[in-house]
Structures are given as structure tokens and as C-alpha cells.
C-alpha positions as CSV (number, residue, x, y, z in Angstrom):
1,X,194.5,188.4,276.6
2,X,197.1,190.0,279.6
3,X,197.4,187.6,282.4
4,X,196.6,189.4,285.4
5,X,199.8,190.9,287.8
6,X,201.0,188.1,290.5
7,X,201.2,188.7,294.4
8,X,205.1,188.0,295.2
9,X,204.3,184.4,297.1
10,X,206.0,183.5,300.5
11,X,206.1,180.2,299.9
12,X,206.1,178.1,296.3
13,X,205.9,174.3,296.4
14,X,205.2,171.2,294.1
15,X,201.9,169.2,295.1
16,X,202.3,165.8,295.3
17,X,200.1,163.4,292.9
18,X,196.5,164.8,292.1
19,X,194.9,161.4,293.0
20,X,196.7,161.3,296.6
21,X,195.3,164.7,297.6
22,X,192.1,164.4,296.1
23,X,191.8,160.8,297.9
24,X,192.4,162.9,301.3
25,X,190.3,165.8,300.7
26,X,187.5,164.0,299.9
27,X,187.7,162.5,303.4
28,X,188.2,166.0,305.5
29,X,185.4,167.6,303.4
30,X,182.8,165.5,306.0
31,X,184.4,167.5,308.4
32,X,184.8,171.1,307.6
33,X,183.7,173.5,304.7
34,X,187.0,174.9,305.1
35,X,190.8,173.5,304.6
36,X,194.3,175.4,305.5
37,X,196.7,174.8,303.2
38,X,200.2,175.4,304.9
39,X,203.5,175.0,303.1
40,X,207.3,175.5,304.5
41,X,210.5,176.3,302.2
42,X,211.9,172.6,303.1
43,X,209.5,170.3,301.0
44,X,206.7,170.4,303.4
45,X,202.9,170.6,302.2
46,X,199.9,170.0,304.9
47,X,196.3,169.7,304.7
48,X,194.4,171.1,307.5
49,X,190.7,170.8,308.5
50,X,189.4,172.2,312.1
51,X,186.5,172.0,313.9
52,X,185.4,172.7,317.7
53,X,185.6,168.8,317.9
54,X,188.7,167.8,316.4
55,X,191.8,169.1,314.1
56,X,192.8,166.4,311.3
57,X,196.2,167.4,309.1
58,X,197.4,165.2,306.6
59,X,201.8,165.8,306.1
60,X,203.2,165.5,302.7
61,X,207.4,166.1,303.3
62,X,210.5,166.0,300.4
63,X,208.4,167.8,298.1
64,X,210.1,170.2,295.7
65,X,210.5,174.0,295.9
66,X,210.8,175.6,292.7
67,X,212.2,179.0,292.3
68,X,209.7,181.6,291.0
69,X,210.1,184.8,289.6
70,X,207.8,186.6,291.6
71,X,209.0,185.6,295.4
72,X,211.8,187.8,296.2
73,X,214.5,186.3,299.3
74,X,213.4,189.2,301.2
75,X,209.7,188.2,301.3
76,X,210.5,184.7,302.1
77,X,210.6,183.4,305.8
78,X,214.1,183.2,307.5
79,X,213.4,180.1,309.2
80,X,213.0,177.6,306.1
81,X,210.7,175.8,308.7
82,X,208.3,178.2,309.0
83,X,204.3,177.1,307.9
84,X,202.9,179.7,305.2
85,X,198.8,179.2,305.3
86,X,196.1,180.4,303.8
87,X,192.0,178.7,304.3
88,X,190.3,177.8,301.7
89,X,186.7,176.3,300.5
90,X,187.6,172.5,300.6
91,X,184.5,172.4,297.6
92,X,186.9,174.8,295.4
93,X,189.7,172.5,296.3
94,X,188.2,170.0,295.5
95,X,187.0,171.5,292.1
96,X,190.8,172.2,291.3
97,X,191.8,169.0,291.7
98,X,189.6,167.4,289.1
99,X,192.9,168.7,287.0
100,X,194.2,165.5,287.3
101,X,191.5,164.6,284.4
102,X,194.1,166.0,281.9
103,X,197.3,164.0,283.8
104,X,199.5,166.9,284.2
105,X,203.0,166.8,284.7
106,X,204.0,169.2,287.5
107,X,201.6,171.6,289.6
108,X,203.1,174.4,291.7
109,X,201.4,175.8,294.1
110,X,202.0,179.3,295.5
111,X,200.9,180.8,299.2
112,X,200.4,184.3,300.4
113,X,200.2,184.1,303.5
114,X,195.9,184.2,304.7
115,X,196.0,186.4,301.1
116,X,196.4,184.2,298.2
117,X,196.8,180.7,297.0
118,X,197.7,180.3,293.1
119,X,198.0,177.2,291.7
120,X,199.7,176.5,287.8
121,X,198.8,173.0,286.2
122,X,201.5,172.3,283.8
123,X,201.1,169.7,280.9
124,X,203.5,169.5,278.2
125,X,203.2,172.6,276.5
126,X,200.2,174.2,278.5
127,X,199.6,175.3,281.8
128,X,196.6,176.4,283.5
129,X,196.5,179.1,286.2
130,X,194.1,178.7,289.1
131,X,193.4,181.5,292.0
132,X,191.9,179.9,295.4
133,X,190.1,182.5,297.2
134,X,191.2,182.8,300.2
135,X,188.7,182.6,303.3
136,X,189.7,185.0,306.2
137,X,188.5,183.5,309.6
């Protein structure tokens, strides 16, 4: 089996604990069908839902960025600050996230900007790959 070829990512960023995220995205999926994932290149990770009512984001900061192969500097934002986002079903989220069922050790999460969110689930010696679709307002 050949793993399919990879975007080049903007934006690459370690989620925090399975269980925290899960806990919140089960709360904003009352809301919204839809959640924005954003991400920055200083530790930052949000959680987005909107709706012609109200706009709920949950912050996660000092996360880690891990260097990946495929994100070229030149495809990277200047500004370090800068929110990469992409929309996605919260239901499909929420379907990834029942990962934490096999207690992994890291999971990296990887945004193309409203293109592509790719996720790796790492766990000793395995790692599982997971492709978001992304939902274009």
C-alpha cells in the first residue's frame, strides 16, 4: 500500500489531550454542524463554532510545533501570529477524536489553509493518518 502524496501544510501543531478536546467539542456540537479549527506557528490551537446568534472559541496556547517535512519556510506565514483555518464537520471531529480509545502518545495536526486538515495519531510504534474534509463556506 502507497500512502497517498501530502499538501505542504501552513501550519503543523500538537493537540492538546484527546479527552480535553473531546470534553469541548462535545459542547459546541449543540451549536453548530460546523467547527474552524485555526492554528498559529507560536503554540496556539482554537476551536471555533459560529452561528447568526453567537461565536464560542475555546484557546489552547504553549502547545508544540513540530517540524514537518512537507511545510517548506516559504509556505509558512511571516507573522508567527497569524491564524491558519480550515471548517470542518464537528460530527467527523468528533469521530476522530474517539482516537483517544488507543491512548496515544502525540497527535499532530496539520492545516491548509480552508484546503486541508491532516491529523497523525502516533502510539509507540504506529501511527494512524486521518484527512478532515474540509467544508468551504
Amino acid at each position: 500500500f502507497e500512502e497517498p502524496p501530502m499538501p505542504r501544510y501552513q501550519v503543523s501543531i500538537c493537540l492538546p489531550a484527546l479527552k480535553t478536546l473531546r470534553h469541548a467539542v462535545d459542547r459546541l456540537k449543540n451549536l453548530s454542524n460546523y467547527l474552524i479549527l485555526s492554528a498559529n506557528n507560536s503554540g496556539n490551537f482554537n476551536l471555533e463554532v459560529e452561528t447568526d446568534d453567537v461565536s464560542i472559541r475555546t484557546h489552547f496556547k504553549d502547545l508544540d510545533n513540530p517540524v514537518v517535512e512537507n511545510c517548506r519556510a516559504s509556505e509558512q506565514p511571516e507573522d508567527v501570529e497569524h491564524m491558519i483555518s480550515a471548517r470542518v464537520d464537528i460530527r467527523k471531529f468528533g469521530q476522530f477524536l474517539q482516537a483517544q480509545q488507543i491512548n496515544p502518545t502525540r497527535i499532530v495536526c496539520n492545516i491548509l489553509e480552508n484546503r486541508a486538515v491532516h491529523c497523525f495519531v502516533l502510539h509507540e510504534d504506529m501511527h494512524l493518518q486521518y484527512f478532515l474534509p474540509v467544508v468551504v463556506r
